[in-house]
DOPA-609033 format. One line per field, with one value per residue: residue number from 1; residue in three letters; x, y, z of N, C-alpha, C in turn. Coordinates in pm, whole numbers, plus 50000, padded with zeros to 5 digits. Example, Ala and Ser with C-alpha at 12.3 -4.5 7.8 and 13.67 -1.06 7.14 Angstrom:
<pts>
kolba c(1_2)
dolo c(ala_ser)
n.east c(51319_51285)
n.north c(49431_49775)
n.up c(50780_50708)
ca.east c(51230_51367)
ca.north c(49550_49894)
ca.up c(50780_50714)
c.east c(51320_51290)
c.north c(49670_50003)
c.up c(50780_50787)
</pts>
This chain:
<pts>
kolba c(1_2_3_4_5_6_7_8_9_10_11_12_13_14_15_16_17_18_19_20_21_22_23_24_25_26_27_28_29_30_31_32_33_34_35_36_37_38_39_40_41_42_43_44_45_46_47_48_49_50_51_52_53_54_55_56_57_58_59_60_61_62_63_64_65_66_67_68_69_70_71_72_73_74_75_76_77_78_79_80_81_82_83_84_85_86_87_88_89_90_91_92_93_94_95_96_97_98_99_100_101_102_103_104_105_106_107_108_109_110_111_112_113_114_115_116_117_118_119_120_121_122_123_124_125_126_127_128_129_130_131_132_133_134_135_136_137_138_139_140_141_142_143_144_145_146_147_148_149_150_151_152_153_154_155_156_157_158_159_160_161_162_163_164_165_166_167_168_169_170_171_172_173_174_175_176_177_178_179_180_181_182_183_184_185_186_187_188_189_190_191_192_193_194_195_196_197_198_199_200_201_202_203_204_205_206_207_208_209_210_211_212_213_214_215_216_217_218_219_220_221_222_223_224_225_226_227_228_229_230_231_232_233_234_235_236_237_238_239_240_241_242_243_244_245_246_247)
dolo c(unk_unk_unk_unk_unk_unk_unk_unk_unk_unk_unk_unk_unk_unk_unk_unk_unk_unk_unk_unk_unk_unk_unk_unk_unk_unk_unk_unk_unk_unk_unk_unk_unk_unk_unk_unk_unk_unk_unk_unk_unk_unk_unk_unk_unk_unk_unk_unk_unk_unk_unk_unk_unk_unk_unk_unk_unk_unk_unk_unk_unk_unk_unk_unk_unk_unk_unk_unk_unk_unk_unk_unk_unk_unk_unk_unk_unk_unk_unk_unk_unk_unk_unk_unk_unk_unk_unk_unk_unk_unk_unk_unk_unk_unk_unk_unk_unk_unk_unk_unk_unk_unk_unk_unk_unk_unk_unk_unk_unk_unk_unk_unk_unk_unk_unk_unk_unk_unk_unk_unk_unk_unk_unk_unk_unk_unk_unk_unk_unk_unk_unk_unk_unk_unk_unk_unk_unk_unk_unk_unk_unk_unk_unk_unk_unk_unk_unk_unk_unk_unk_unk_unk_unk_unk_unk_unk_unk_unk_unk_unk_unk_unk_unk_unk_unk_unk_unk_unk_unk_unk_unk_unk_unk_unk_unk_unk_unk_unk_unk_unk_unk_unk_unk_unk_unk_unk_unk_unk_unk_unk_unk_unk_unk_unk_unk_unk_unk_unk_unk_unk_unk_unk_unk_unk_unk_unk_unk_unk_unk_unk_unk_unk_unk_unk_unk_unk_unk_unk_unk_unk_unk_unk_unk_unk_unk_unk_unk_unk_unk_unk_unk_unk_unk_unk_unk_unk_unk_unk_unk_unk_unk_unk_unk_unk_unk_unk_unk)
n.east c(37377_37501_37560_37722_37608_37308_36997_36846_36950_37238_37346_37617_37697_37818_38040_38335_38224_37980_38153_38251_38043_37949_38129_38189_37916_37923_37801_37776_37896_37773_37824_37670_37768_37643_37569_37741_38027_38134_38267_38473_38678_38836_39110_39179_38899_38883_38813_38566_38487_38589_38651_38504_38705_38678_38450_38249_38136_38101_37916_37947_37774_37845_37614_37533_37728_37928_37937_37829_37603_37310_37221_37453_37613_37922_38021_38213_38385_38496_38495_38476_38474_38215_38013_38043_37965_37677_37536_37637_37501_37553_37442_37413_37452_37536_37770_38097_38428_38616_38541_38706_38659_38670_39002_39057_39107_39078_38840_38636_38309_38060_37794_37821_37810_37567_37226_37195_37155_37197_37366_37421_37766_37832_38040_38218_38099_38184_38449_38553_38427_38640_38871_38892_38828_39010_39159_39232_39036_38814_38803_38822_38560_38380_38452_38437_38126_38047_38138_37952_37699_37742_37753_37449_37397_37494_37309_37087_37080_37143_36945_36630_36292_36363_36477_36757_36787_36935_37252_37497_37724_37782_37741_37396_37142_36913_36648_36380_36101_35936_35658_35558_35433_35326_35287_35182_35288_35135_35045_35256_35391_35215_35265_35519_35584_35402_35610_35817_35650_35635_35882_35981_35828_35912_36156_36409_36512_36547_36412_36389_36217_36193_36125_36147_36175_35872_35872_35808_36072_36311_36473_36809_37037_37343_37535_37527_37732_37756_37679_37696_37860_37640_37414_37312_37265_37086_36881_36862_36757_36521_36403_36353_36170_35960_35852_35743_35873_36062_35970)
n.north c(37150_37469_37827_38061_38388_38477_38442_38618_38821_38792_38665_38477_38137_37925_37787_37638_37478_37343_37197_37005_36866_36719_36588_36432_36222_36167_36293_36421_36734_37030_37378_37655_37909_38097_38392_38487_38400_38540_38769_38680_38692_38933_38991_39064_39014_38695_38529_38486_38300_38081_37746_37658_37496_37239_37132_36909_37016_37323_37597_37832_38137_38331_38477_38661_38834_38897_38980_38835_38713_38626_38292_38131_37908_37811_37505_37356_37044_36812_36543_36405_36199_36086_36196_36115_35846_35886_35957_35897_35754_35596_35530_35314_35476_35687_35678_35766_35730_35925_36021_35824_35644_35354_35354_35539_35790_36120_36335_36507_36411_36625_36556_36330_36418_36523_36601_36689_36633_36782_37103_37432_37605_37747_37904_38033_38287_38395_38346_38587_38797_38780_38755_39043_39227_39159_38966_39189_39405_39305_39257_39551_39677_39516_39573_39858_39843_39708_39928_40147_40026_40046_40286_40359_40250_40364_40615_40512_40455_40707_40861_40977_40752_40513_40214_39961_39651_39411_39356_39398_39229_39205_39355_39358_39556_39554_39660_39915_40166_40333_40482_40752_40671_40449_40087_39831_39584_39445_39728_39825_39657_39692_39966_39994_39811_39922_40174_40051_39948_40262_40324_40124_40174_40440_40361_40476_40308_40005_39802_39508_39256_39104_38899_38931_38662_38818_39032_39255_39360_39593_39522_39653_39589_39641_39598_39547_39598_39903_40044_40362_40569_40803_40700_40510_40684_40857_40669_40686_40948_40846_40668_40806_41003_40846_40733_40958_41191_41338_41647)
n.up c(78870_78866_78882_78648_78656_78695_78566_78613_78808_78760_78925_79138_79176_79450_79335_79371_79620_79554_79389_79517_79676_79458_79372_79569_79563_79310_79110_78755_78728_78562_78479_78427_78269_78085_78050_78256_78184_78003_78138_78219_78043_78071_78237_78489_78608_78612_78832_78815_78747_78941_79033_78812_78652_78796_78664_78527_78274_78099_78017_77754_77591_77385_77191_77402_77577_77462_77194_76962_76691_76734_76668_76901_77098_77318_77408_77687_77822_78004_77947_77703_77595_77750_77662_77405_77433_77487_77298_77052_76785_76465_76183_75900_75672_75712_75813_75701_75514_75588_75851_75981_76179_76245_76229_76402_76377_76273_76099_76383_76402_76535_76568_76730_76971_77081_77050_76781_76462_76173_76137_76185_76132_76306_76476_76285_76279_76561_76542_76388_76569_76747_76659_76501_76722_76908_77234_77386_77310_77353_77634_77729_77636_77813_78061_78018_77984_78198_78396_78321_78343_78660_78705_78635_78880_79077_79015_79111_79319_79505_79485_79570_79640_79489_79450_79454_79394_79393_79442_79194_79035_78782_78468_78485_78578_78854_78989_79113_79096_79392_79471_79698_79991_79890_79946_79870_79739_79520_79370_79379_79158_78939_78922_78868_78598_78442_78405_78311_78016_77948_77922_77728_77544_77468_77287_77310_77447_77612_77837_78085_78264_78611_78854_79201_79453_79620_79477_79224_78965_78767_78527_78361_78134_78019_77738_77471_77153_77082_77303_77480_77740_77731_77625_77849_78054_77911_77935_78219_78230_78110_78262_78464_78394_78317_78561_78665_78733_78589_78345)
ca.east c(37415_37540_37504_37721_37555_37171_36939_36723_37018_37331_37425_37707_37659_37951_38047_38398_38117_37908_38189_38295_37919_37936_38323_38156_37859_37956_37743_37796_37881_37764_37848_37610_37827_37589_37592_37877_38139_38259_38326_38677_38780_38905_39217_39119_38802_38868_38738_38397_38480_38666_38602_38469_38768_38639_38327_38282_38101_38062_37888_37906_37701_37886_37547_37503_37783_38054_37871_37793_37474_37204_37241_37608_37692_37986_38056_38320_38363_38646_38468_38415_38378_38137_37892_38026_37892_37557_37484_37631_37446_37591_37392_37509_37442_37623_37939_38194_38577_38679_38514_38809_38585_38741_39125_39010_39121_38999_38738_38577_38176_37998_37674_37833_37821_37474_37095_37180_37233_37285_37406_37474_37860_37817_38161_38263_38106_38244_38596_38526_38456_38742_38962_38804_38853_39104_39105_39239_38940_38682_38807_38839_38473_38351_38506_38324_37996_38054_38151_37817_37641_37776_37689_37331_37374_37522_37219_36964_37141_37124_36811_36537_36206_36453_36545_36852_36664_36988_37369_37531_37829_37819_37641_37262_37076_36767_36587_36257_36055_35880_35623_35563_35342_35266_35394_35116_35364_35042_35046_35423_35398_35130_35343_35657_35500_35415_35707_35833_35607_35674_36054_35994_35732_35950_36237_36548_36627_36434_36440_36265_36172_36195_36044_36261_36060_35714_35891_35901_36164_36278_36620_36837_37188_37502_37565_37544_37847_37740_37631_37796_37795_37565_37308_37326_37232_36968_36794_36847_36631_36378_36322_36245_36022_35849_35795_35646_35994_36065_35834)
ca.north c(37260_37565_37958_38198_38495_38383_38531_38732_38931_38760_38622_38391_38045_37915_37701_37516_37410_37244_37088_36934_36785_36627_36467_36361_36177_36105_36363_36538_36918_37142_37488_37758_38069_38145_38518_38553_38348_38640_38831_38618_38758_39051_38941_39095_38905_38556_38517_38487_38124_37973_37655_37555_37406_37148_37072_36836_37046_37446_37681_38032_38205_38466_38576_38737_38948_38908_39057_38770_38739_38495_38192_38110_37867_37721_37415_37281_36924_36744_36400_36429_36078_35982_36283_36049_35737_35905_36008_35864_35638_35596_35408_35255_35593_35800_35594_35782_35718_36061_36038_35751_35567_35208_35362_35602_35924_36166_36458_36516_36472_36687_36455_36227_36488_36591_36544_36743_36594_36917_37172_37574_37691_37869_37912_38100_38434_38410_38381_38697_38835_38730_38869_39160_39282_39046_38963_39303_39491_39247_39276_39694_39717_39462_39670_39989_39782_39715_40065_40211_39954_40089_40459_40363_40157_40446_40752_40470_40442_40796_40922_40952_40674_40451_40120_39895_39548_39308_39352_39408_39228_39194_39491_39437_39586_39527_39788_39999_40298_40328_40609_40797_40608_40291_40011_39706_39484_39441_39813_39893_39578_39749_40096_39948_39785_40120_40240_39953_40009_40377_40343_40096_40259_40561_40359_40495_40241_39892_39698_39413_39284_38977_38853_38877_38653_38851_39181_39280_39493_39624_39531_39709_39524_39693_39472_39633_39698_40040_40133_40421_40621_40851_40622_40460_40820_40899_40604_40722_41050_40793_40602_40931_41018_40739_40759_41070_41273_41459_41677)
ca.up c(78784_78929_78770_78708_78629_78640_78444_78704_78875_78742_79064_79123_79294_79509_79261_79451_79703_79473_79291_79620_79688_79291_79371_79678_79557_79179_79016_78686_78749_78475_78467_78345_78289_77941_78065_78293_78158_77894_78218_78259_77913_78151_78317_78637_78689_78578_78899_78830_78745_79003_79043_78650_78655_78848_78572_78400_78175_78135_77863_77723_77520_77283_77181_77537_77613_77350_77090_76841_76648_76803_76839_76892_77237_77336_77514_77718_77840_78040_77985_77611_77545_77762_77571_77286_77451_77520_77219_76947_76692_76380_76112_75790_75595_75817_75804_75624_75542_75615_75935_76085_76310_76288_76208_76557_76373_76124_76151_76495_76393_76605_76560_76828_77108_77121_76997_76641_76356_76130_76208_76087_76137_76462_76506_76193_76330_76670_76496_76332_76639_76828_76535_76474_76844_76993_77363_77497_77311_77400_77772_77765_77624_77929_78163_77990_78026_78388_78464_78291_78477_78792_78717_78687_79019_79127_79026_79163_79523_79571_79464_79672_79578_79374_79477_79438_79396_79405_79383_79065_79026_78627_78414_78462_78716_78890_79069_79075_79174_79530_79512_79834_80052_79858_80049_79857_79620_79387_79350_79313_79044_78834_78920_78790_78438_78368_78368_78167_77919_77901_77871_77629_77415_77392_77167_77321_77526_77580_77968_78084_78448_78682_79002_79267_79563_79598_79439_79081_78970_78674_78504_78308_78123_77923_77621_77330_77178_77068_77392_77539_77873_77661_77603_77989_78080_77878_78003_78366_78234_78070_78391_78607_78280_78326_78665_78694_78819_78486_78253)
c.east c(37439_37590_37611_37725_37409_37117_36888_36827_37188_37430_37509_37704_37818_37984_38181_38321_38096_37978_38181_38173_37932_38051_38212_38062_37890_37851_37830_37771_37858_37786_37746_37660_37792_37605_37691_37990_38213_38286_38494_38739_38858_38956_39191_39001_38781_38811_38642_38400_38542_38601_38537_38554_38749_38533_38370_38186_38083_37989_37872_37862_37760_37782_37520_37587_37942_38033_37904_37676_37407_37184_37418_37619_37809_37984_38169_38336_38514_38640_38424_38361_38268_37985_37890_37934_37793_37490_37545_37564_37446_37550_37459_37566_37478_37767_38010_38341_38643_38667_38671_38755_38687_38879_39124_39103_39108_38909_38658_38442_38093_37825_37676_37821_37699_37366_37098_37220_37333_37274_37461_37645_37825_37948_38212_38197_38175_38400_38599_38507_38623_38837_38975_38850_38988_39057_39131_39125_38822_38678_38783_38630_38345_38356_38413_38165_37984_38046_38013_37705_37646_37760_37546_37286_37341_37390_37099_36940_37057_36998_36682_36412_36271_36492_36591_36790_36820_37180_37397_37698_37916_37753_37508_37235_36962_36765_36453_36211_35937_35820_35602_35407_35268_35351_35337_35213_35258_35053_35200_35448_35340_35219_35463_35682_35448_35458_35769_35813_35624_35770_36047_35955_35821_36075_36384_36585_36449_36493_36330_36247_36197_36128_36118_36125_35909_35752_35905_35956_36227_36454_36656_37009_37221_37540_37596_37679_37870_37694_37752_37708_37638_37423_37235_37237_37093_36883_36763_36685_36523_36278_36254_36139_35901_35747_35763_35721_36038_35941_35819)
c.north c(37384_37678_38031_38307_38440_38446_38641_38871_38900_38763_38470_38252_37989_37777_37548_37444_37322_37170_36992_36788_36704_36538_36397_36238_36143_36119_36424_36665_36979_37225_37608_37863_38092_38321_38569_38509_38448_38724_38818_38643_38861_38977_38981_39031_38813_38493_38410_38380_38040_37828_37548_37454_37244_37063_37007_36866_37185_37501_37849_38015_38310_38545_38688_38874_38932_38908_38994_38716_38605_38394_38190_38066_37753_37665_37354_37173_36860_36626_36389_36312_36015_36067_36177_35913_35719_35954_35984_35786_35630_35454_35392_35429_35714_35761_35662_35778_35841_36075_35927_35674_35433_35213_35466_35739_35964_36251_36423_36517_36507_36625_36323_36275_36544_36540_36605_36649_36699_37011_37334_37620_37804_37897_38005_38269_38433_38448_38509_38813_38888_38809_39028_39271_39259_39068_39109_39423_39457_39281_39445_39691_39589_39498_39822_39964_39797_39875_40180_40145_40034_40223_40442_40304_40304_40539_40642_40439_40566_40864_40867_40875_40545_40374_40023_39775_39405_39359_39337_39371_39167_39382_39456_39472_39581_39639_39818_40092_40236_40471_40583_40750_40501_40177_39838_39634_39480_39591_39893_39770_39652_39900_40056_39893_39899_40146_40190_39999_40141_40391_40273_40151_40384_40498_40336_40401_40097_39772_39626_39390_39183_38977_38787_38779_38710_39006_39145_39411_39511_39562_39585_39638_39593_39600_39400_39658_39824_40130_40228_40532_40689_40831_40572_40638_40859_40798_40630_40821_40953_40740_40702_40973_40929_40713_40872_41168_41352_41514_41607)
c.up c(78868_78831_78797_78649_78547_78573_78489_78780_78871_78857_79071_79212_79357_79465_79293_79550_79634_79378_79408_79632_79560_79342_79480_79646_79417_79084_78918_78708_78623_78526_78391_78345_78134_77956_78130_78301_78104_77990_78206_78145_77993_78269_78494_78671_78626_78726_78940_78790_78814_79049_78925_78687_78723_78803_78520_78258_78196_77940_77851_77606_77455_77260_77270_77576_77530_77230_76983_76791_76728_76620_76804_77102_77272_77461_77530_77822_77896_78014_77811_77532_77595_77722_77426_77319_77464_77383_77040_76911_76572_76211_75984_75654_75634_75833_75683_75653_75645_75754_76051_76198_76321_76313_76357_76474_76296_76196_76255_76448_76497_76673_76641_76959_77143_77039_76866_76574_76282_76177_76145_76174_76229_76482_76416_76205_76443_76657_76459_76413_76732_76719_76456_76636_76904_77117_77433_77438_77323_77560_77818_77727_77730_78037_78136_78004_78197_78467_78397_78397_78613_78785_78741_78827_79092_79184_79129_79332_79554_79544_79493_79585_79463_79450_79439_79468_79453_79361_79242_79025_78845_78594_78354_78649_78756_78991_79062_79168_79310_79538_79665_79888_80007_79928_79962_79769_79496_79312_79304_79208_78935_78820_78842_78658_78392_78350_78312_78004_77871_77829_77749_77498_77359_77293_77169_77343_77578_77764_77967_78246_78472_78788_79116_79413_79509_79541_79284_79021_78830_78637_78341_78253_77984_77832_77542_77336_77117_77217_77439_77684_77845_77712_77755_78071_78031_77920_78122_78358_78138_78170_78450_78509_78343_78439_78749_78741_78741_78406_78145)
</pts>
């Protein structure tokens, strides 16, 4: 399986590599692009998937960053029958005309491609989405994500006790504070959950954390599709709140 955009710092794995190794040995390649597949909605960084093409299976997540209600994931499959061969089992009471099994055509049941039976219309918000926006205002407000993203990259570069935890080549960011003269990891952990909790407790604005190695750092991701620079901002002045830099 190979990521792209993981969960901890939405980092990209070198995914034509690892098809290569699968062709080579006569593995199934999955694809995990659940968070940074809706990147390639924006014509300029389709990018960030080179190489899917080479899966024999990938998935996005709409709920994540193409602003459709939880749950909602799609999957895509180059090998689709042999998901059918793994997983169908079709007993006498499940046999319907409509379905075309023996005549081989007729409604696609979904109950042959996976461990569900039933199933809720996940698809019928996503459309709604998709129609609602279309692709060139799903891609402009991806691009406005990214570029908020990259302002807070930005204030956390330059300002002194503030550190840049991991590249940011979607819109979250990982980072955290470094008071003056703590150097213990146990101690800038417990320092940095503080300030967590602060930011959170106050309402505005709501981050969570990860564990990069033996560091933990704080992350912060663009999403929402109400967010605006605004908002991205006032979190900046929540963080230094938090950590002891504003009144």
């Amino acid at each position: 399986m190979a990521t792209v955009g993981t969960t901890a710092t939405t980092s990209i794995d070198p995914v034509p590599e690892i098809a290569a190794l699968c062709r080579e040995y006569h593995l199934w390649l999955h694809v995990d692009a659940a968070y940074g597949g809706a990147m390639a909605v924006v014509p300029e960084w389709r990018g960030v998937l080179a190489g899917a093409e080479l899966a024999d299976s990938l998935v996005v997540n709409p709920h994540k960053w193409l602003f459709t209600q939880l749950d909602c994931s799609v999957l895509y499959t180059s090998r689709p029958e042999l998901l059918k061969r793994a997983f169908s089992l079709v007993p006498d009471y499940l046999a319907t005309p409509e379905a075309g099994r023996e005549s081989g055509f007729g409604a696609r049941n979904l109950m042959d491609y996976g461990v569900s039976l039933g199933r809720r219309m996940r698809a019928l918000k996503l459309w709604f989405v998709l129609r609602h926006y279309g692709s060139e205002g799903l891609a402009e407000r991806i691009r406005q994500h990214v570029r908020m993203a990259h302002w807070l990259r930005g204030r956390i570069r330059i300002t002194p006790g503030w550190e840049l935890s991991a590249p940011v080549p979607m819109a979250t960011v990982c980072f955290r504070h470094l008071p003056a003269g703590v150097r213990d990891e146990a101690q800038l952990a417990a320092h940095n959950r503080e300030i967590m909790a602060r930011v959170n407790q106050g309402g505005e604005a709501f981050i969570s954390h990860a564990v990069l190695g033996e560091r933990l750092v704080l992350r912060a991701a663009v999403g929402n599709i109400r967010t605006r620079p605004e908002d991205v901002a006032a979190l900046w002045g929540a963080l230094q709140w938090a950590a002891g830099l504003l009144p």
